[in-house]
LOZA-660449 format. One record per residue: residue in one letter; z, y, x of N, C-alpha, C in turn. Coordinates in steps of 0.2 Angstrom, whole numbers, plus 5000, padded with zeros to 4 digits. Example, Ala and Ser with C-alpha at 12.3 -4.5 7.8 and 13.67 -1.06 7.14 Angstrom:
<rs>
a503949725066503949785062503949845066
s503549895064503649955068503950005064
</rs>
This chain:
<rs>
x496451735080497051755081497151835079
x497751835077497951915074497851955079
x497952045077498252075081498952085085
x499452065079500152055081500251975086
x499651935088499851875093499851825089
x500051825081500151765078499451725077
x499451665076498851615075498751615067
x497951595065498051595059497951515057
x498151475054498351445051497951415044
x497351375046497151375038497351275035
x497451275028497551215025496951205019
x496751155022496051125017496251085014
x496851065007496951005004496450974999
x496250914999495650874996495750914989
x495150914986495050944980495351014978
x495351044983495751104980495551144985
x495851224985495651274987496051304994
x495651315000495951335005496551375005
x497051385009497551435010497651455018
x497851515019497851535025498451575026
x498651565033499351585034499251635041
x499651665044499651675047500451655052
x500651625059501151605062501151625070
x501751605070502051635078502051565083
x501751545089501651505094502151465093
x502251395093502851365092503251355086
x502851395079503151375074502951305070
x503351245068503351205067502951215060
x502251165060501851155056502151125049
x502451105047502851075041503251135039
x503351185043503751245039503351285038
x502751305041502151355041501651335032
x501851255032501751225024502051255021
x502651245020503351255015503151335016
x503351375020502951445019502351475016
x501751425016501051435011501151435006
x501851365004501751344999501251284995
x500951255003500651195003501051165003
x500651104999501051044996500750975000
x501450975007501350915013501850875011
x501850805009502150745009502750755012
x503350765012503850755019504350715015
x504550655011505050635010505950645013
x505650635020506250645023506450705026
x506050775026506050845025505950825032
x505550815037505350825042505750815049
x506350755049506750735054506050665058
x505550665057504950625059505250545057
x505650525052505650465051505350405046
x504750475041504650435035503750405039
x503450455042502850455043502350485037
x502550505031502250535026501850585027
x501950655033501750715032501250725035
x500650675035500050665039499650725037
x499450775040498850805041498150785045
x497650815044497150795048496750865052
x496750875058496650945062495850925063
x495650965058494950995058494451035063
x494751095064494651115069495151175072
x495151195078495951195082496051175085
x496551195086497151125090498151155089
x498351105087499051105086499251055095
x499951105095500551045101500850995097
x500850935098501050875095501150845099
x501850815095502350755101501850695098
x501950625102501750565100502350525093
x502150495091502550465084502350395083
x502550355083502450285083502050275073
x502150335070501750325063501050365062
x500950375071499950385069499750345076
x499450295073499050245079498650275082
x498450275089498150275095497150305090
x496850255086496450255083496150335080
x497050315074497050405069497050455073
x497550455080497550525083496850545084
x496450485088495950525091495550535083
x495550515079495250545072495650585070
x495950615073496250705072496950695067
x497050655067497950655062498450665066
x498750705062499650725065500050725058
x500650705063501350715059501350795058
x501450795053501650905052502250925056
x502750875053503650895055503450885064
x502950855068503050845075502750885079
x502350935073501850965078502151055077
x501751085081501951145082501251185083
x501051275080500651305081500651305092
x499951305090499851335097499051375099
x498551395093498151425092497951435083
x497351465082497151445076496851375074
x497151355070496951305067496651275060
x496251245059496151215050496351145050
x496751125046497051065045496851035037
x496650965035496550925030497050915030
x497250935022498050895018497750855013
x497950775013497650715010497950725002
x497550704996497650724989498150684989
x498550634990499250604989499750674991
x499650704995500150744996500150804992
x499450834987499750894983499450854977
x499550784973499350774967499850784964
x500650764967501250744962500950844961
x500850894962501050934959500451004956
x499750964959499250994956499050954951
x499250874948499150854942499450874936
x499450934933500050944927499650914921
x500150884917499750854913500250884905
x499550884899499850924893499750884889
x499950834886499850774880499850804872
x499550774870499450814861499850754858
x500550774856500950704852500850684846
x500250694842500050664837499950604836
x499950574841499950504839500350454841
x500350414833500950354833501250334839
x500950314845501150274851501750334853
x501450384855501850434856502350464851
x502250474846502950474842503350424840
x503250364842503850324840504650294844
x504350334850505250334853505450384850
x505150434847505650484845505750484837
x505350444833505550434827506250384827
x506150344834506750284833507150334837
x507450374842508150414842508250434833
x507850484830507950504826508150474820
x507850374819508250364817509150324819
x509050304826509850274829510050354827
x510150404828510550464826510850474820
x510350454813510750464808511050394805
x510850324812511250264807512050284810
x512050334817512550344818512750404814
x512550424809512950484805513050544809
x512450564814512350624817511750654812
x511950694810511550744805510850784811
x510050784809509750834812509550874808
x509950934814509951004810510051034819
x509451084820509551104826509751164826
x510151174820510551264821510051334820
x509451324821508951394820508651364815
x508451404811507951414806507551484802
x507251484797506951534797507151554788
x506851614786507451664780506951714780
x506451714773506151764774506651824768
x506551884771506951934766506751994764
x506852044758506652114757507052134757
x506852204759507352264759507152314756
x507452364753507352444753507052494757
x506352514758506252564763507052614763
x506952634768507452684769506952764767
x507552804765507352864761507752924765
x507552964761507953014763508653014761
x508753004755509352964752509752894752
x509052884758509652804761509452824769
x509852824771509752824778509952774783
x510152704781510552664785510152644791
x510352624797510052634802509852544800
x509152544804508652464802509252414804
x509752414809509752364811510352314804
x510752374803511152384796510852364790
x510452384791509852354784509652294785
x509252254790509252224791509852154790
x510352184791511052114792511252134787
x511252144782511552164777510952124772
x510552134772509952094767510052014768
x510151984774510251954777510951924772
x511551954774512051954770512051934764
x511751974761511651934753511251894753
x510651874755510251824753510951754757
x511051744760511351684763512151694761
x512651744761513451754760513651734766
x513451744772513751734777513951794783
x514251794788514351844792513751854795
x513551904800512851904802512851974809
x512651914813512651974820511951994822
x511852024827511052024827510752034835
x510452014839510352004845510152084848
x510252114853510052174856509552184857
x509352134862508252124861508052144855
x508252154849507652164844507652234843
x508052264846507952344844507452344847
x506952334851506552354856505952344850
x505952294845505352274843505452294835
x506252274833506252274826505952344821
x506052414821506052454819505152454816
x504752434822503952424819503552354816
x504152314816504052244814504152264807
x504652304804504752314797504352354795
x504252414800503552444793503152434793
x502752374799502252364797502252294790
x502652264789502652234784503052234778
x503152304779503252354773504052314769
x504352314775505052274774505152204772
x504652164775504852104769504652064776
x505252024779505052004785505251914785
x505151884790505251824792505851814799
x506451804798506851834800507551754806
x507151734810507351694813508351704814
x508451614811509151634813509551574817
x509951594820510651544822510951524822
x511151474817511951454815512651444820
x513251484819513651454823514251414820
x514551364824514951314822515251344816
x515351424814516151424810515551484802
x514951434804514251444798514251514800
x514251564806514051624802513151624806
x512851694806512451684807512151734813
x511851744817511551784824510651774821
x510451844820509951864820509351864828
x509051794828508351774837508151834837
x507651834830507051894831506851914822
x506351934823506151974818505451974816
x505051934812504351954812504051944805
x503451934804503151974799503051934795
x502951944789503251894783502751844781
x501951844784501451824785501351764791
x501951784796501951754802502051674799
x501551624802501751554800501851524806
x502151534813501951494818502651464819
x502651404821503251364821503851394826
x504351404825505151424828505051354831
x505051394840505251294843505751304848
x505851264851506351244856506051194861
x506251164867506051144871506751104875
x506551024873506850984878506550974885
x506950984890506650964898507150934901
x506650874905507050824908506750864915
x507450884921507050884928507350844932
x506750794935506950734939506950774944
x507150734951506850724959506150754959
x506050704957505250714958504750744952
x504950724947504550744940504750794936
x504650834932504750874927504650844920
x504650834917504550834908504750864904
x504350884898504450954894504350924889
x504750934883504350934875504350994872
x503751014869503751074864503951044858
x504251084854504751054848504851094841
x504351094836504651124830505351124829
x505851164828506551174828506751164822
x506251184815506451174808506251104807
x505551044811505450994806505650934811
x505750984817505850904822505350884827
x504650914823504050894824503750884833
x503750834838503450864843502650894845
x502750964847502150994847501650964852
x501950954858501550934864502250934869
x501850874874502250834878502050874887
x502150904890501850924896502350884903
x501950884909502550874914502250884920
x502350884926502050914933502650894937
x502450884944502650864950503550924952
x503950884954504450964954504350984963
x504151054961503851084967504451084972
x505251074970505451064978505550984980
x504850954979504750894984504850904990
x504350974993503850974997504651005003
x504950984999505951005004506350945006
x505850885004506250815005506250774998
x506450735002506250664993506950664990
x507450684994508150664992508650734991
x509050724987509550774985509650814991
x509950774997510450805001509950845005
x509350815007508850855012508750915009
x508650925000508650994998509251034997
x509850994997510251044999510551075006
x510351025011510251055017509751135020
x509051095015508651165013508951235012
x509351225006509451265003509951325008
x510551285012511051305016510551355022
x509951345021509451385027509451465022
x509251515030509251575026508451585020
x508651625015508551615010508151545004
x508651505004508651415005508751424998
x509251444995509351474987508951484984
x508551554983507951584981507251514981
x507151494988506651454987506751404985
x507351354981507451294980507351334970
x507551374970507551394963506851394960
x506551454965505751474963505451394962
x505551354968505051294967504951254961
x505751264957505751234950505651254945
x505851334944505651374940505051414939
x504951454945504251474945503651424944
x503651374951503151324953502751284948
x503651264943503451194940503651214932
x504051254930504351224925504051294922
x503851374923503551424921502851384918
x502351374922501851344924501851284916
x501951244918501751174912502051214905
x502651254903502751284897502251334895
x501851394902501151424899500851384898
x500651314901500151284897500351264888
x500451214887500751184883500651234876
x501051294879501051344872500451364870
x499951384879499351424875499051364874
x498851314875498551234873498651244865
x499251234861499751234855499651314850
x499251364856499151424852499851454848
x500251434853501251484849501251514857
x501451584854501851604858502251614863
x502351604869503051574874503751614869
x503651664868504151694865504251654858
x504151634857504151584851504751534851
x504951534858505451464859505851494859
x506651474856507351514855507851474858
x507651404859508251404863507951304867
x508151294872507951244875508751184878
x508551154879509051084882508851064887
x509251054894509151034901509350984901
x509150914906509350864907509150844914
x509750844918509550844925509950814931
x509850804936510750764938511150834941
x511450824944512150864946511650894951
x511450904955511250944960510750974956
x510250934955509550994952509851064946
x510351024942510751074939510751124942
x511151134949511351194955510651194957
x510351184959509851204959509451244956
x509351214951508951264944509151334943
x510051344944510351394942510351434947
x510251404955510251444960511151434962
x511351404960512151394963512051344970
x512551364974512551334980512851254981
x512351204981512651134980512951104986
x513051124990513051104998514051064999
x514351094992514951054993514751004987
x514150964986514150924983514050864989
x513850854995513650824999514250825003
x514750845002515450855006516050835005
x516250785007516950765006517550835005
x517650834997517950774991517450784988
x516650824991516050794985516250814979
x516150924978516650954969515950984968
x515750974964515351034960515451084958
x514851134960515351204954515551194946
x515151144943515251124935515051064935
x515351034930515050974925514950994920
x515251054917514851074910514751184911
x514551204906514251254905514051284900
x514251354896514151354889513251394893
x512951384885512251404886512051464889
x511751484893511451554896510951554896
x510951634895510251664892509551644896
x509051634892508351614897508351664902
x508251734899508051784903508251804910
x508951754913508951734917508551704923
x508251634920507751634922507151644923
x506951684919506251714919505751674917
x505751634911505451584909504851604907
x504751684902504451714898504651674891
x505251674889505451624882505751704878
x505651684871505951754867506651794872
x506651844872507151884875508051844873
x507951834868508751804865508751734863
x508351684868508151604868508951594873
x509251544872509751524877509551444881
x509751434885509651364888510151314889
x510251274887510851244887510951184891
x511351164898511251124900511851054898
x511350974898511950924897512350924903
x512850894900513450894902513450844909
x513650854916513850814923514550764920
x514450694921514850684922515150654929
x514650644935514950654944514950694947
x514750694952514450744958513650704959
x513850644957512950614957512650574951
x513150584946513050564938512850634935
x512350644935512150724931512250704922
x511850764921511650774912510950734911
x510650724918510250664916510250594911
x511050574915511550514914511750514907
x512050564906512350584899511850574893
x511250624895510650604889510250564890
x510350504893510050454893510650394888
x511050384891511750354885511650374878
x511650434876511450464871510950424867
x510550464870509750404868509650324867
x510050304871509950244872510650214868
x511050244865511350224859511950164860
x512150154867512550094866513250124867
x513450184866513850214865514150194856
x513650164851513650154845513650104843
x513750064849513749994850514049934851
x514449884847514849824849514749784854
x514049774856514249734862514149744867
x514049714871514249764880513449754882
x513249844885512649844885512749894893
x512049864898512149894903511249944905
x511550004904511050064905510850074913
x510150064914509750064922509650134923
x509550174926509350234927508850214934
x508250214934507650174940507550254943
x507650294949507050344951507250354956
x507250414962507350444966508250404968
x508550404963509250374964509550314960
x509950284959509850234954510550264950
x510850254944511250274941511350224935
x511850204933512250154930512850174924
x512750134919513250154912513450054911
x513950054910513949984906514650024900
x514649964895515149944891514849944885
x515149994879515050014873515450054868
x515650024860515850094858516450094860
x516950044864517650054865517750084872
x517250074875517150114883516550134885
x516650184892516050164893516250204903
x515950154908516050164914515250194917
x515350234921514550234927514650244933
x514250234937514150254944513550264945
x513350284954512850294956512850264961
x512150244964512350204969511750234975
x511850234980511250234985510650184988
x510250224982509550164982509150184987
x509250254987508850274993508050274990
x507650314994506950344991506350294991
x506450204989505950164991505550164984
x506050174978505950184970504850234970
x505050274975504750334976504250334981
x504250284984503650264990504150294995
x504850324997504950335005505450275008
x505250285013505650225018505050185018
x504550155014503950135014503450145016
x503050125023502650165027501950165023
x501950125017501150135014501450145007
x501950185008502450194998502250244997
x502150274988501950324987502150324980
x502050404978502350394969501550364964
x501850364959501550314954501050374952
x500550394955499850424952499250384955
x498550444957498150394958497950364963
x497950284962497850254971498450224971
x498950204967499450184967499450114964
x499750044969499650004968500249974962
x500049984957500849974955500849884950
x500649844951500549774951500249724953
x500549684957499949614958500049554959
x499649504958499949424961499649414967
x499749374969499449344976499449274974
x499049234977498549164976499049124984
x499549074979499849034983499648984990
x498948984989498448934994498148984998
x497849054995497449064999497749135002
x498149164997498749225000498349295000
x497849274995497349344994497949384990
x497749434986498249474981497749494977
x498149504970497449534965497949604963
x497349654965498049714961497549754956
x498149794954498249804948498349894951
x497849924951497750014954497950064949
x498250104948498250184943497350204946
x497250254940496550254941495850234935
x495650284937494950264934494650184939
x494350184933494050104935493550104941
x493550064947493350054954493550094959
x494150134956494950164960495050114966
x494950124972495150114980496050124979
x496350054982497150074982497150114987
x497950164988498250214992498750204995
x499050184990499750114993500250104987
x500850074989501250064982501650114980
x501550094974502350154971502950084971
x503250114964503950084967503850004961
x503549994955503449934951502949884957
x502449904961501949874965502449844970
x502849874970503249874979503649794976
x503849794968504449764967504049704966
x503449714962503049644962502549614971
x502549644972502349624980502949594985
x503349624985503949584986504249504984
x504149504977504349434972503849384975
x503349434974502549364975502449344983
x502549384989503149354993503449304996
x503849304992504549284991504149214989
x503949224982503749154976503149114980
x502849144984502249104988502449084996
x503049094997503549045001503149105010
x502749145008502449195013503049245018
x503749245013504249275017504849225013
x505349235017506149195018506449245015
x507149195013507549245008507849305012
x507649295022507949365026507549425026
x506749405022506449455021505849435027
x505749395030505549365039504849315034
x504349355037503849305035503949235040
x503449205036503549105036503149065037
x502449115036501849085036501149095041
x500749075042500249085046499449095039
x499049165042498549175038498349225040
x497549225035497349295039497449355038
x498049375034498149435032498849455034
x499149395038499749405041499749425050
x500049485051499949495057500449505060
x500549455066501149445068501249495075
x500649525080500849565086500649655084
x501149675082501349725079501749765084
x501549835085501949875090502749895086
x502649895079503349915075503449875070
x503749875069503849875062503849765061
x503849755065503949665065503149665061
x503349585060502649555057502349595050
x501949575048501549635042501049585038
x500949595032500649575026500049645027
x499449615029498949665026498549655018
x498849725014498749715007497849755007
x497649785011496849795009496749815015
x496349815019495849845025495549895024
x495449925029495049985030494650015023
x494149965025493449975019493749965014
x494349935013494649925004494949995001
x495150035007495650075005495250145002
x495550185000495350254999495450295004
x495950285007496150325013495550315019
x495450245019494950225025495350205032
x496050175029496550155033496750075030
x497150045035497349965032498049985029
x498249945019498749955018499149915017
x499949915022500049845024500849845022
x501249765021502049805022502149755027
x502749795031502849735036503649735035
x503949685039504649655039505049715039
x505049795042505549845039505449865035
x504949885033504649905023505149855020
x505049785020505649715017505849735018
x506449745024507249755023507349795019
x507049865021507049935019507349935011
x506649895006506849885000507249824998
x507449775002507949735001508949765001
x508749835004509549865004509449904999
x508849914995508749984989509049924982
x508749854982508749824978509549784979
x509649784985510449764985510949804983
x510549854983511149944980511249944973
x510549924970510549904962511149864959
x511149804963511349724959512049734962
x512349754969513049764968513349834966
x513049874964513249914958513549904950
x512849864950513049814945513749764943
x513849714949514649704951515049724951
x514949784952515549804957515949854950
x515349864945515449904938515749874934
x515549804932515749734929516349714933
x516249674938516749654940517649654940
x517749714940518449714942518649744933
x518349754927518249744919518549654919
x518349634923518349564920517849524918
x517349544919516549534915516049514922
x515749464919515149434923514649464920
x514049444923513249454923512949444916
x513449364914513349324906513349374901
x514049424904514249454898513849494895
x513249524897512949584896512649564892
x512549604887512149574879511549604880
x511449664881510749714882510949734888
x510049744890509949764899509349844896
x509449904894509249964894508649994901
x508449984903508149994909507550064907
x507750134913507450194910507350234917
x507050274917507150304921505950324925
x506050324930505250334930504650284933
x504950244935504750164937504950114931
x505250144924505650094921505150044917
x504650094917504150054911503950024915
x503750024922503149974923503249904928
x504149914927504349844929504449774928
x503949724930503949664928504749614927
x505149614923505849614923505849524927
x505349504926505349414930505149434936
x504949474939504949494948505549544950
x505949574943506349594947507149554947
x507149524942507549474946507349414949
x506849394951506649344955506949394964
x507049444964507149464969507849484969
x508349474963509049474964509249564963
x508649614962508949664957509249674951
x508849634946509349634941509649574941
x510049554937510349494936510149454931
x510149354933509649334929509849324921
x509549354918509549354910509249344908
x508949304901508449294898508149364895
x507349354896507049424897507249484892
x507349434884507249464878507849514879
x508149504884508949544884508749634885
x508249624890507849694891507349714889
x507549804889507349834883507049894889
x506349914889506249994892506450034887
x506550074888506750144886506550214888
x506050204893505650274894506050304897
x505850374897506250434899506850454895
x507450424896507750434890508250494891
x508250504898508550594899508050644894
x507450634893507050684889507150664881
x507350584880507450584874508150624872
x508550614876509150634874509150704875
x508850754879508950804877508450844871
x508150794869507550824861508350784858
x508650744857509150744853509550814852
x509650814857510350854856509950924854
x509550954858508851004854509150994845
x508750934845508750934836509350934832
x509850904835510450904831510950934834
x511350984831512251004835512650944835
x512550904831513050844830512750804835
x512150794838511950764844512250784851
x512350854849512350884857513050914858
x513450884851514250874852514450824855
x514050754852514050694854513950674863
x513650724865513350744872513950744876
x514350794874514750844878515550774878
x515550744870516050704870515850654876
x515150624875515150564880515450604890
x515150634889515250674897516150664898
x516350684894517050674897517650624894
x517250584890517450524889517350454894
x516750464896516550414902516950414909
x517150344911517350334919517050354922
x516950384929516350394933517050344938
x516550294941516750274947516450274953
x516650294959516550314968516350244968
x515950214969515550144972516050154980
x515950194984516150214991516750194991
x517250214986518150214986518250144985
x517750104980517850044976518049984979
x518549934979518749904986518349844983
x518049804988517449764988516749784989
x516549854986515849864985515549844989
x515649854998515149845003515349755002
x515549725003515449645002515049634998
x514949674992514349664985513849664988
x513849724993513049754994513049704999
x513149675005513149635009512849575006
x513049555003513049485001512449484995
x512149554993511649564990510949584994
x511049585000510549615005510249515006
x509949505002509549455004509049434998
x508749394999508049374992508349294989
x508549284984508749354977509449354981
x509949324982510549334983510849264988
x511449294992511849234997512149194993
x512449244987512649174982512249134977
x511849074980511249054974511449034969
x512449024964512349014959512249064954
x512049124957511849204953511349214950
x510849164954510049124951509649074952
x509949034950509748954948509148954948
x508548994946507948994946507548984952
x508149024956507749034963507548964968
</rs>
């Protein structure tokens, strides 16, 4: 204990390095986190609904209410809910590696190889079969000048833009930052420099920076995708296209709730602004671009100009705008679009005259995610009617083609992501993310992220979807989600949660806990998957178009690869289509803003689709609750939707 009364506070998260805090009597142990800067699990930001933000009290003692999400057994093995419990002396708590790996795994990929370069060879071809030129507006100009004499005395910057002038016959402006540096950059290279430039729409030209005429280090730019929960980066030669390296990391305002509204709730607390900013820019996105660059050997000042792809709220977010009338009926953003603004604003350490440019919103819940995703995914250039999945933290939706194009958003809620799921978890390691079960004997074979002889942790969101089907298809649970069967791994006298499927025991697990889903996990995800498929409807429907009509099914987003597309409609999320109809598409918010990165005629393309598109209120839409109604069951109350079943 301090002098001042306060308790100390220490957090020992697996593999990592102590933190110590000091707190006042009664202050709430999940906030005493978020205050460290520890990274505790809380999807539901700590209303005590998910059961995610398990600690384990080492030695101490914390006041803790009772929680029906830590058995009788766990308490007395020292685990508590964080959001339930309160300081009441010094204390050392265990924080379990599910809780700070989404964000102390950053990971830096070297894109030199084929598997990794060929989504971006194939935008860069769909781009020019649509007659989008790549040309990403910077480039480089080496030039000589005259020393300056006693008899010529033009000030550098004059000199400078005027050599410029004549070599290219264009107007030529020159950034302020370079006074700072330009004046020693010329004599030491004895006037004859390398001289970064930026085209504007009407050809003229804006002098970045200034270097040495020897300098060969690549002019880049940077696409970034910010999900919910993930970050993605591409480093990017600006003149060849080339991607340098791929980085990503955990977005540190998890640790504020799993879902948009809980962080903008956050944010509405005193100083809720500042810390929802810092999370994503100091925490997560400063962080993975020093890697990547010093890994890459360029720079950070190297980069001139980047492209954001994000949804509507993390947009306000990232900028530090107040999102809190995005959650509020009439639900207005401060913007849907934005002309570029300077890095330096955000303190990325990117060249002083780099700008950032974000895609264009087209809802309050359709971001620039959406928009460059469509982009990428090229059905905007397309004849036949093609419907775009957006799988992560929220679901998001595009149908039509080149003559229209409609989207919505729907509320899937955070099961995509392991929450509402009491053994759910995101897709790193220990994450069950495939399996079959054995119709006779109702064992399960899975399928772990992980080094080889990896202990499961529980499911992510593709394990969830296949555990469910096999379920369902081993006749183990009914279409109301109500198991049917008797066996040893089913367990019918349960204090919560109804009957339960146990997927590995104790000894099986990593944790050292049994991991299991019961009849509320089902429902939970049977509303998330009913969210899907009457979006789907409700988008098509009143067009005049059935399920038939969809020629291509685009599925993207961060679950989007690893979904079995025959268990997800076996369960009435997608609709049933012959598989070859679907197509993954990765991250295609990251591929669409490396498009628009590399092309102005891409990231015109961009700004057209944003205000070209329907956005449809799913809420306003007359019938959508009947869709979703009548979609809340396995696959669906209406079986001529799948015959199969």
């Amino acid at each position: 204990m301090s002098s001042n009364g306060n308790f100390k506070i220490t957090f020992a998260p697996e593999g990592g390095e102590e933190t110590s805090v000091f707190a006042a009597a009664g202050e709430g142990l999940l906030d005493v986190a978020k205050k460290a800067n520890v990274a505790i699990d809380a999807p539901c930001s700590g209303n005590g609904s998910c059961g995610k933000c398990r600690v384990r009290l080492l030695a101490g003692d914390v006041k803790t209410s009772a929680s029906r999400h830590i058995p009788d057994e766990d308490f007395a093995d020292g685990w508590r809910l964080a959001c339930v419990s309160n300081v009441s002396g010094d204390a050392t708590l265990g924080v379990p590696d599910i809780a700070s790996a989404y964000q102390s795994r950053m990971r830096v990929t070297d894109m030199s190889s084929p598997e990794e370069m060929k989504i971006f060879d194939d935008i860069q071809a769909g781009l020019q079969s649509a007659g989008l030129a790549l040309h990403s507006g910077i480039k480089t100009l080496t030039v000589t000048m005259d020393a300056p004499t006693l008899d010529d005395t033009m000030p550098d910057n004059e000199r400078l833009v005027r050599a410029v002038e004549a070599a290219t016959g264009a107007s030529v402006t020159t950034h302020s930052s370079l006074l700072r540096t330009m004046p020693d950059t010329l004599r030491d290279s004895d006037f004859t420099v390398r001289v970064v430039l930026s085209e504007g729409a009407d050809g003229s030209l804006a002098i970045l920076d200034v270097l040495a005429a020897a300098s060969d280090e690549p002019i880049c730019g940077l696409a970034i995708d910010i999900g919910t929960t993930t970050v993605s980066i591409l480093l990017v030669d600006l003149e060849s296209g080339r991607i340098i390296a791929k980085g990503s990391s955990g977005n540190g305002q998890i640790r504020y709730g799993a879902d948009v509204i809980n962080r903008i709730i956050e944010q509405q607390k005193k100083g809720g602004i500042e810390r929802l900013q810092n999370a994503i820019v100091r925490e997560s996105l400063a962080p993975v671009i020093r890697r990547m660059c010093a890994d890459a050997g360029i720079a950070a000042e190297r980069v001139y100009h980047a492209v954001v792809a994000s949804n509507t709220t993390m947009n306000h977010l990232l900028l530090g705008i107040n999102a809190n009338h995005l959650r509020m009926e009439p639900y207005i953003p401060a913007f849907f679009a934005t002309t570029p603004i300077p890095a330096c604003e955000l303190e990325l350490g990117l060249s002083p005259s780099a700008t950032i440019a974000i895609a264009p919103n087209i809802g309050s819940y359709v971001g620039g995610d959406i928009t460059a995703g469509t982009l990428a995914s090229m059905i905007w250039n397309a004849p036949e009617m093609s419907l775009f999945v957006d799988l992560g933290t929220n679901g998001e939706l595009v149908f039509g083609g080149a003559d229209f194009l409609m989207s919505c958003a729907c509320s899937a809620g955070p099961a995509f992501e392991g929450g509402d799921i009491k053994c759910g978890m995101r897709a790193t390691d220990g994450a069950i993310d495939s399996c079959t079960i054995n119709p006779d004997t109702m064992e399960p074979n899975l399928s772990i992220i992980g080094d080889d002889g990896q202990k499961p942790v529980g499911l992510c969101g593709s394990g969830l979807i296949d555990m469910i089907a096999e379920l369902f298809r081993t006749k183990i649970i009914d279409g109301r989600g109500k198991f049917a069967r008797e066996g040893e791994r089913i367990i019918y006298n349960t204090e919560y949660g109804g009957a339960r499927y146990v997927i590995a025991t104790p000894d099986k697990s990593a944790a050292g806990r049994e991991i299991f889903i019961d009849e509320t996990d089902i429902d939970n995800f049977i509303r998330t998957k009913g969210a899907i498929f009457s979006a789907i409807m409700s988008l098509t429907g009143p067009l005049g178009f059935t399920p038939e009509d969809i020629d291509r099914v685009y599925v993207a987003g961060g679950i989007g690869s690893g979904i079995n597309i025959k268990n997800a409609i076996t369960i009435g999320m997608f609709p049933a289509l012959p598989e070859e109809r679907f197509q993954y598409i990765g991250n295609s918010s990251l591929t669409g803003a490396y498009a628009a990165l590399m092309s102005r005629e891409a990231d015109d393309k961009l700004a057209e689709l944003a205000t070209s598109m329907t956005y449809i209120e799913l809420s306003t839409q007359p019938g959508y609750m009947d869709e979703f109604v009548a979609a809340c069951f396995l696959p669906h109350t209406d079986g001529s939707l799948f015959p199969q079943a």
